[in-house]
C-alpha positions as CSV (number, residue, x, y, z in Angstrom):
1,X,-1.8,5.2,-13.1
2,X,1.2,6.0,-14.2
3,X,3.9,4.2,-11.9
4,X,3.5,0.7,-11.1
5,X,1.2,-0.3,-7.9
6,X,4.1,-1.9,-5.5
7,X,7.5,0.9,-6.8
8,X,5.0,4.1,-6.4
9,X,4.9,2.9,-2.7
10,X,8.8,2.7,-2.5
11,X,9.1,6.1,-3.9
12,X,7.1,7.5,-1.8
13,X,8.5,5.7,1.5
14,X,11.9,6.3,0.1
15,X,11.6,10.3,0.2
16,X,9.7,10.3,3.5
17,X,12.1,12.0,5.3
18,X,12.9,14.8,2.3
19,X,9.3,15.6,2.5
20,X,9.0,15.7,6.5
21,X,11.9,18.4,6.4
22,X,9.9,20.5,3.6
23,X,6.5,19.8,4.5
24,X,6.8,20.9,8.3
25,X,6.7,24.6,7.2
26,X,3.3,24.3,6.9
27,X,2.2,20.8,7.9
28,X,-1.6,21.9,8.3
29,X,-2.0,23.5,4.2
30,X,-0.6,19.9,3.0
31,X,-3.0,17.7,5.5
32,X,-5.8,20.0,4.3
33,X,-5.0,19.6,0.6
34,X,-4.6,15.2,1.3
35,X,-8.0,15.2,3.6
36,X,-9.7,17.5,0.6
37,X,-8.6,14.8,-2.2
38,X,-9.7,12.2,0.2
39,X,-5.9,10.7,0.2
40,X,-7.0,10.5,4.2
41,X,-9.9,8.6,5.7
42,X,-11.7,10.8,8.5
43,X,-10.5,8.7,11.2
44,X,-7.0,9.0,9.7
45,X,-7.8,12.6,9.6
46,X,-8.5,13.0,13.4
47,X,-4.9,11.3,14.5
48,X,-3.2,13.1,12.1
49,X,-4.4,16.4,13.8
50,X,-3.7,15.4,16.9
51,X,0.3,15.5,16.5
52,X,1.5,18.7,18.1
53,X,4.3,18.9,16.3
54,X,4.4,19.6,12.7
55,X,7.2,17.2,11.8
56,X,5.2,14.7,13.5
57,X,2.3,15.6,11.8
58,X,3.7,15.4,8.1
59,X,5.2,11.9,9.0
60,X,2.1,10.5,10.7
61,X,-0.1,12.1,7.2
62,X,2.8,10.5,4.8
63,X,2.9,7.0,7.1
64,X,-1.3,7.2,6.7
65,X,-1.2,7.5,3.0
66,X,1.9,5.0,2.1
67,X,-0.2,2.5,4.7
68,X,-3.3,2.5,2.8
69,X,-1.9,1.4,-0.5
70,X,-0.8,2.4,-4.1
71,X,-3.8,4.5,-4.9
72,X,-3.6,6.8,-2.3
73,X,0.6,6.9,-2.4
74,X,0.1,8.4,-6.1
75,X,-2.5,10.7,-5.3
76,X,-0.5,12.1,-2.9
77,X,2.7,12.3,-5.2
78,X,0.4,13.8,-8.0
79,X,-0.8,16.4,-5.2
80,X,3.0,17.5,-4.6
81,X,3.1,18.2,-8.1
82,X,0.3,21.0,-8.1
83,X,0.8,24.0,-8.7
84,X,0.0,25.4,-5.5
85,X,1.3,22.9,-3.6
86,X,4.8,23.8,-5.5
87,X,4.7,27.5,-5.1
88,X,3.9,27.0,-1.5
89,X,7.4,24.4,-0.9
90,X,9.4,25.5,-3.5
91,X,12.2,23.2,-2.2
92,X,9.3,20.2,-3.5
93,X,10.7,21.0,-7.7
94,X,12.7,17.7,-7.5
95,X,9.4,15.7,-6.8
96,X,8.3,17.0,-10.5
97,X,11.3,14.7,-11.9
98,X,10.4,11.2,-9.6
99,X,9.8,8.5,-12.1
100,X,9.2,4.9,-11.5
101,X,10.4,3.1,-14.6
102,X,8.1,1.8,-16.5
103,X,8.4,-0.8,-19.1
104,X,10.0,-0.6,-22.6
105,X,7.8,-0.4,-25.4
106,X,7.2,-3.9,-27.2
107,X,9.6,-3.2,-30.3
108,X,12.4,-2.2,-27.5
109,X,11.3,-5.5,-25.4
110,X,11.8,-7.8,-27.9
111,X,15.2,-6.3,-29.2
112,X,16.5,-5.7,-25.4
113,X,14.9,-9.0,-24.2
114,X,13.7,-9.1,-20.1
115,X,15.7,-6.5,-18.1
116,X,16.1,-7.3,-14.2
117,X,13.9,-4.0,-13.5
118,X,11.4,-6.0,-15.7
119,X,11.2,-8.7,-14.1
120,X,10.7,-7.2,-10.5
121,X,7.8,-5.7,-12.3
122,X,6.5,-8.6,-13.3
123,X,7.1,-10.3,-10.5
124,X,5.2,-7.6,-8.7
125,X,2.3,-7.4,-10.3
126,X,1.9,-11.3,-10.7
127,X,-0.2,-13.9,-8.5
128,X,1.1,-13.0,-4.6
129,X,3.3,-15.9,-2.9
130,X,2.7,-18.7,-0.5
131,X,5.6,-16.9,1.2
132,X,3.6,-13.7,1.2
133,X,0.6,-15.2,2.4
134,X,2.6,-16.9,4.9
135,X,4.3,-13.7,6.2
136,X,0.7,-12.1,6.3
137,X,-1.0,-15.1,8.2
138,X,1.3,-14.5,11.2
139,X,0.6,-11.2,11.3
140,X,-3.4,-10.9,11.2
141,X,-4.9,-10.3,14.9
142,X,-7.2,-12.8,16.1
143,X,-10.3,-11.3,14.1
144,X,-9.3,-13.3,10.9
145,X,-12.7,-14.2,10.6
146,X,-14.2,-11.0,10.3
147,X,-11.2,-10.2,8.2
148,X,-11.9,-13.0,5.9
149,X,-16.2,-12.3,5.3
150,X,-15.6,-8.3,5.5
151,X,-12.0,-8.0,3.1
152,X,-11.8,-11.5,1.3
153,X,-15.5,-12.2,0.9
154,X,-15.3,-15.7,1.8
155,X,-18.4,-17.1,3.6
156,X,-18.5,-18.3,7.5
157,X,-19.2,-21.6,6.9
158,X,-15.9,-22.2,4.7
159,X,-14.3,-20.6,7.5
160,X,-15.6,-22.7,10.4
161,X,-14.5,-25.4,7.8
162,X,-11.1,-24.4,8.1
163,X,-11.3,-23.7,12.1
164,X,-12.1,-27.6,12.8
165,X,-9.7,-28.4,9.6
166,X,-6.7,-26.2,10.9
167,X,-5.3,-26.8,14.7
168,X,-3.2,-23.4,15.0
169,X,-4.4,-19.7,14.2
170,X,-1.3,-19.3,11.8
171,X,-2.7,-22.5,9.7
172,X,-6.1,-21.3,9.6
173,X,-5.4,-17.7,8.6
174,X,-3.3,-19.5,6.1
175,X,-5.5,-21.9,4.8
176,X,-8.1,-18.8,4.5
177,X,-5.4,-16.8,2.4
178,X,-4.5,-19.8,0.2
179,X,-8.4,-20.4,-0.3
180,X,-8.8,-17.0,-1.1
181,X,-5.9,-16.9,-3.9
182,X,-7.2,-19.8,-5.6
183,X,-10.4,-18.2,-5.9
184,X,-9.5,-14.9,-7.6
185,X,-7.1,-16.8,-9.6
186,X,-4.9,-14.1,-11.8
187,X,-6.5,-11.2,-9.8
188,X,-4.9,-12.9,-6.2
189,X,-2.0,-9.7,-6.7
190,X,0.3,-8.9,-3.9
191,X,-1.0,-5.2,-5.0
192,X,-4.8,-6.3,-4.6
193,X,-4.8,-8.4,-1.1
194,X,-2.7,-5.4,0.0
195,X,-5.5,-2.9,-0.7
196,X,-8.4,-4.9,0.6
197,X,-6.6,-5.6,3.7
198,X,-5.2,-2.1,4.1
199,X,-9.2,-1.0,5.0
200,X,-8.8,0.8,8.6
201,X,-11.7,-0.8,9.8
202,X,-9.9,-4.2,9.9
203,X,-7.4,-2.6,12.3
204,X,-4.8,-5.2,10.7
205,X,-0.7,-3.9,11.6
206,X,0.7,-2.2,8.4
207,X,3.9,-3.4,9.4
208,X,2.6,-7.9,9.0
209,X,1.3,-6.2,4.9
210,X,4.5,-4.4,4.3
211,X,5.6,-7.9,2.5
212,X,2.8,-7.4,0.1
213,X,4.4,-4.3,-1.6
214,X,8.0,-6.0,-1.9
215,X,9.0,-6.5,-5.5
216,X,12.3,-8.7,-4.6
């Protein structure tokens, strides 16, 4: 895609309350448009109908969207860029101009050399942090296990490993993380655990991932 995994996420969160004000004119055409490009899960669907209140209803459809990740966060700014999305908000023309920067070309890399903006992007798409993991740890309920076989695919007896190992929840969950990262190696992203524990099914806080999509 065209904007980088963690920014597109900050783009979006960073015009969420431009788009509430717009959006509200017809909060039911946008949520119909996001359920039809399955940008919204069916369960996700359901609470976001429930909101009474238009306002409330674009906010809970953008909070949905920017919670399950980077895919669904450009889907929905490529959706704002219809056609018939923009003839139906007109005020929405200045989403049509929203650019994450993306990385010089290699002659203008090597001239320029690495530009901070650069480096958060590579800092962002590289191998996630014991910090991160750390964060994330103390935020997973108590159903780490079933977090770790369902999203991380590790097996139950590594993990009862790491429950008579480990004395406290925190270390197990992140002794499970760690052991996770140094499985997948290159592909243990910030951007990637974020997605697999983003799955609404594991019912884990979006607020204890949030960390995940940080680029500083």
């Amino acid at each position: 895609m065209a904007e980088d995994a963690a920014d597109v996420v900050h783009l979006l969160k960073g015009q969420k309350a431009t788009l509430i004000e717009i959006l509200r004119a017809d909060a039911d055409f946008v949520v119909q448009h996001a359920h039809s490009r399955y940008l919204v899960s069916d369960q996700g669907y359901e609470k976001i109908q429930s909101c009474r209140v238009p306002s409330e209803k674009v906010q809970e459809l953008l909070d949905h969207v920017i919670w399950r990740g980077p895919e669904a966060a450009q889907g929905m700014l490529d959706l704002l860029k219809e056609k018939e999305i923009q003839e139906t908000f007109p005020k929405l023309d200045f989403v049509k101009d929203l650019r994450v920067k993306t990385p010089l070309s290699v002659e203008e890399s090597e001239l320029q050399g690495p530009t901070p903006a650069k480096k958060a992007l590579r800092k962002g798409c590289g191998r996630v942090t014991e910090k991160q993991l750390m964060i994330v740890a103390k935020g997973l309920g108590s159903n780490w296990r079933q977090i770790g076989i369902q999203a991380l695919g590790i097996k139950n007896v590594k993990l009862e490993q790491i429950e008579e190992e480990k004395r406290t929840y925190v270390e197990r969950v992140f002794a499970m993380l760690i052991y996770w990262s140094n499985r997948k190696k290159e592909k243990a992203t910030a951007a990637n655990l974020h997605s697999l524990l983003s799955q609404e099914d594991l019912g884990v806080p979006p607020e204890s991932i949030e960390c995940l999509l940080e680029t500083d």
